[in-house]
C-alpha positions in Angstrom: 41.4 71.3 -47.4 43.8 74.3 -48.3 44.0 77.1 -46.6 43.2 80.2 -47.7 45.3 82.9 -49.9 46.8 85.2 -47.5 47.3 83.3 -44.4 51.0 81.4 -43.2 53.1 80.7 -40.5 55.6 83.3 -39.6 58.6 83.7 -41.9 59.7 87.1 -41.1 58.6 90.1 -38.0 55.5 91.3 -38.8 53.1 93.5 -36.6 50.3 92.2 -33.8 47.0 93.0 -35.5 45.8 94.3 -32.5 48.6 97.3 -33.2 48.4 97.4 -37.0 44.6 98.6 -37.1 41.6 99.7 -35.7 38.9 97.0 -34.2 35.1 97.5 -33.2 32.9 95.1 -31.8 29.4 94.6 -33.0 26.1 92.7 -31.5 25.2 89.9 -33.9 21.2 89.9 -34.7 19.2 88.0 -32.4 18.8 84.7 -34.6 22.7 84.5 -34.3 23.3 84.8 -30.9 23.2 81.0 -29.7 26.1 80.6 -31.9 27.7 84.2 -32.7 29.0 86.0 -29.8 30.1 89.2 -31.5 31.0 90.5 -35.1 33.9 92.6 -35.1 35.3 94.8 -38.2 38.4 95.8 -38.5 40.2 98.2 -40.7 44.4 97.9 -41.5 46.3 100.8 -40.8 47.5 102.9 -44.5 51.0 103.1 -43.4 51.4 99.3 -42.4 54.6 98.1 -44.0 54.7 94.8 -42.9 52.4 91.6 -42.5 50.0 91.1 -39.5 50.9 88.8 -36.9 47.9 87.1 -35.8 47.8 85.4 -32.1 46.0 82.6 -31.2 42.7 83.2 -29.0 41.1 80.1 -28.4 38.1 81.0 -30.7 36.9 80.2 -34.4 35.7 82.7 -36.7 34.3 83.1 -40.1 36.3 86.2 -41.5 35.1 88.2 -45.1 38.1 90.3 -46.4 35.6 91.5 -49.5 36.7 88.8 -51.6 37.1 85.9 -49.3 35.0 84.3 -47.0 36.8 81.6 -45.2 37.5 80.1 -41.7 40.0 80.7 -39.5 40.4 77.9 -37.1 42.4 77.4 -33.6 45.9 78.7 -33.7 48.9 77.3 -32.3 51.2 79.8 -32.5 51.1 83.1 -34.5 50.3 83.0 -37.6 51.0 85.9 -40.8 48.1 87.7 -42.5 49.0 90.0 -45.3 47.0 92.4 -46.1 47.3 95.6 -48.4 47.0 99.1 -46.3 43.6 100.3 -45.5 42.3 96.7 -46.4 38.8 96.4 -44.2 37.7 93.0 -42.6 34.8 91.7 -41.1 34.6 88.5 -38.4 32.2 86.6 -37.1 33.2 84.9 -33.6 31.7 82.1 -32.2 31.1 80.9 -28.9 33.4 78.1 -27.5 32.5 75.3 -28.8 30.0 76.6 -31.1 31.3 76.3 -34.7 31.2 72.7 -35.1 27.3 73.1 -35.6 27.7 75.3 -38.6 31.2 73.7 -40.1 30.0 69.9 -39.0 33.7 68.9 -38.2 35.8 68.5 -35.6 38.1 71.6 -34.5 41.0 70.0 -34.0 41.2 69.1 -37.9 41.0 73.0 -38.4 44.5 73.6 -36.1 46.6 76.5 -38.1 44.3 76.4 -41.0 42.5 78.4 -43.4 39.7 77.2 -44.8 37.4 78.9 -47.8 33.5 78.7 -46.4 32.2 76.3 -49.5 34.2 73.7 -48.6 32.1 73.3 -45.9 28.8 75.2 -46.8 29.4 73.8 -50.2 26.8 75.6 -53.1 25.3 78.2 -50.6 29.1 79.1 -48.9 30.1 80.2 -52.7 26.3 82.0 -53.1 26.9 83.8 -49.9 30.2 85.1 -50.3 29.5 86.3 -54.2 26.2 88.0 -53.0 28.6 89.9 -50.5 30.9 90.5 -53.1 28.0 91.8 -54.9 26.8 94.1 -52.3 26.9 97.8 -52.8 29.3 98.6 -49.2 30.3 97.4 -46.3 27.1 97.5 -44.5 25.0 95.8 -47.2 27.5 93.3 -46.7 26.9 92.3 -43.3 23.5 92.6 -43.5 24.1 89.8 -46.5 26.3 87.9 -44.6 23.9 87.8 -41.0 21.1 86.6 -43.0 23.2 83.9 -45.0 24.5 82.5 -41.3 21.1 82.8 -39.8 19.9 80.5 -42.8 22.5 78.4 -42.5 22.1 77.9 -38.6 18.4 77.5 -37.9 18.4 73.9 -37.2 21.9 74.0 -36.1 22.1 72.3 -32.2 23.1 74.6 -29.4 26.7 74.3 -28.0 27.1 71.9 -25.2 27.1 73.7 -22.0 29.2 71.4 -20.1 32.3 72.4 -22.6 31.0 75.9 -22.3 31.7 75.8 -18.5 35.4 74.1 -18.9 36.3 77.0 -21.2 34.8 79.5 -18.6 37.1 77.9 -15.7 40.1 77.7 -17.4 39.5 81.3 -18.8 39.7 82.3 -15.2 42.7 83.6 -13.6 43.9 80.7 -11.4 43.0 77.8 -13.3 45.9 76.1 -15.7 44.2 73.0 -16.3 47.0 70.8 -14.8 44.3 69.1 -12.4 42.4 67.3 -15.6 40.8 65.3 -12.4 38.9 67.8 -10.8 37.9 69.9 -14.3 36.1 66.5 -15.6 34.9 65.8 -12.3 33.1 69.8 -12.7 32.1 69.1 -16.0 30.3 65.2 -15.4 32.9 64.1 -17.6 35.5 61.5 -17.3 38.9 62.9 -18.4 39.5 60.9 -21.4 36.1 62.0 -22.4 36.8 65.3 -21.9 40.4 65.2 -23.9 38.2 64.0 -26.7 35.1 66.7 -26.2 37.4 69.6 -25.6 39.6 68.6 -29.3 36.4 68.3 -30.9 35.0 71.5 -29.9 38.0 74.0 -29.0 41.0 72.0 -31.4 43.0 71.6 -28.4 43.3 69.6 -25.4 42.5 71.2 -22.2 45.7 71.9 -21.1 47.0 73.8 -24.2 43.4 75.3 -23.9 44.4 76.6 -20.6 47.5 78.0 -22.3 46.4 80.1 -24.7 43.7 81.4 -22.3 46.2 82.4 -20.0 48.0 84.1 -23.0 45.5 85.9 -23.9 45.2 87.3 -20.6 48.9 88.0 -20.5 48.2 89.9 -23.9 45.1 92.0 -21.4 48.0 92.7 -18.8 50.6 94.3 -21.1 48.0 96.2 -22.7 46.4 97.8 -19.6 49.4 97.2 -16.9 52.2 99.2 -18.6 54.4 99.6 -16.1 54.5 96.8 -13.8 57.8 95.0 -14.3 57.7 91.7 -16.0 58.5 89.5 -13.1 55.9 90.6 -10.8 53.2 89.9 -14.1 54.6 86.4 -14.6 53.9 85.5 -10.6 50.2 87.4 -10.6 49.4 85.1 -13.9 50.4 82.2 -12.5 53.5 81.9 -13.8 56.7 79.8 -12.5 59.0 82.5 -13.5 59.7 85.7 -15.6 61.7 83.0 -18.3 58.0 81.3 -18.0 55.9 83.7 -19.2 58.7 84.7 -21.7 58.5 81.5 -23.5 55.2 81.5 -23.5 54.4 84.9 -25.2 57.6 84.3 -27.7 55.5 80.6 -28.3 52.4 82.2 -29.3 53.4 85.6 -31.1 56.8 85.9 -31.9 58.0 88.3 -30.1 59.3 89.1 -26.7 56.8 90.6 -23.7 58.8 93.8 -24.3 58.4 94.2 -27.6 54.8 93.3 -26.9 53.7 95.7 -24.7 56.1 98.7 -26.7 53.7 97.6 -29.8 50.3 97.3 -27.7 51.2 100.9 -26.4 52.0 102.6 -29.9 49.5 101.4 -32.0 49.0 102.6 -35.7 46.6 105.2 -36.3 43.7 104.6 -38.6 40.8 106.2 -39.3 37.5 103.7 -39.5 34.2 104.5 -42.4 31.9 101.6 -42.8 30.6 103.3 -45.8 32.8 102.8 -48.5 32.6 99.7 -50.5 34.1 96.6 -49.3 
């Protein structure tokens, strides 16, 4: 499969999405819900100059740029978006260990990939995304897009709840997944069977699941927590040391926890219109 037009690993500094743009969150419809956790839409700033640096999250989503419907599966490390100033994109999110019931694959052969939708919804993946192309704005759209997934997901199995749970207790301050032991033992699993559930579903094992969960809340803290020094944020995360956590957030985005936090506190203003066409 290759990925789709627009999306690499890093070559040069680029900017964290979450500074480059404005982001809302949206309730999917209710026929969505079992699989869809939220739909969020974003729009790029008009005075970005450089490519978006994308993070991993731990999640899978099915992203429409207004050309492009494709997949974005689990990240490893950051990867590059470029998109042109003002652009406007819409995601679907799933729920952990939801989107093998609509993709039918296993996550981990989705790692750092970028997949166009057909090539796993075949015929109705290329319908759906030329009806949205089709649609007169960014809210006709959606409402395409909703009903093409709710289609597309009716006899679709519910997400195993046991894999649910590990990605809840890892995703909780406290937890790195370094005893495997005890989180099978939770989840009724043994731990080879749970290395091979948790690859299937999430596309990693559980302890780089527990890694990039614990970024992301790193990510939370130098967002919200803007002046408490570095050191004392690696030890409350669970960190060995300042040079820890360090690594860590230069693994997954690039960049330093300074740099970071100075573009988390400055973002770039946007203004958002769901009106005009997409």
């Amino acid at each position: 499969m290759a990925p789709a037009d627009g999306d690499d690993r890093p070559e040069r500094p680029g900017v964290l999405a979450d500074a480059a743009g404005r982001f809302r969150r949206l309730a999917p419809r209710r026929e969505l819900r079992g699989h869809v956790e939220a739909i969020w839409r974003s729009r790029v700033a008009d005075n970005l100059d450089a490519p978006l640096v994308i993070v991993p999250d731990a999640r899978i989503d099915l992203i429409w740029t207004g050309a492009q419907l494709f997949v974005a599966g689990p990240d490893t490390g950051p990867a590059l978006a470029r998109l042109p100033p003002g652009a406007r994109v819409t995601g679907f999110q799933f729920h952990p260990a939801a989107a093998g019931a609509l993709l039918r694959m296993p996550m981990h052969a989705l790692r750092d990939a970028r997949v166009d939708f057909a090539e796993f919804a075949g015929a109705a993946g290329r319908e759906l995304a030329a009806r949205a192309a089709e649609a007169g704005g960014d809210e006709a759209a959606l409402s395409i897009l909703q009903d093409g997934l709710a289609r597309l997901l009716a006899d679709a199995p519910a997400p195993d709840p046991r894999l649910h749970a590990v990605y809840a207790r890892l995703g909780r301050a406290g937890d790195n997944g370094a005893d495997l032991a005890r989180l099978a033992r939770a989840a009724g699993l043994s731990e080879r069977s749970l290395r091979r559930r948790s690859l299937h579903a999430f596309g990693y094992g559980p302890r780089t699941l527990a890694r990039i969960l614990r970024f992301g809340r790193v990510m939370d803290a130098l967002r919200a927590r803007r002046g408490e020094p570095l050191a004392e944020l690696a030890a409350a995360l669970g960190y060995a040391d300042q040079a820890h956590m360090s690594r860590e957030v230069a693994a997954f985005s690039g960049f330093a926890p300074g740099e970071v936090r100075r573009q988390l506190a400055a973002p770039l203003a946007v203004s958002f219109k769901t009106n005009r066409r997409g």
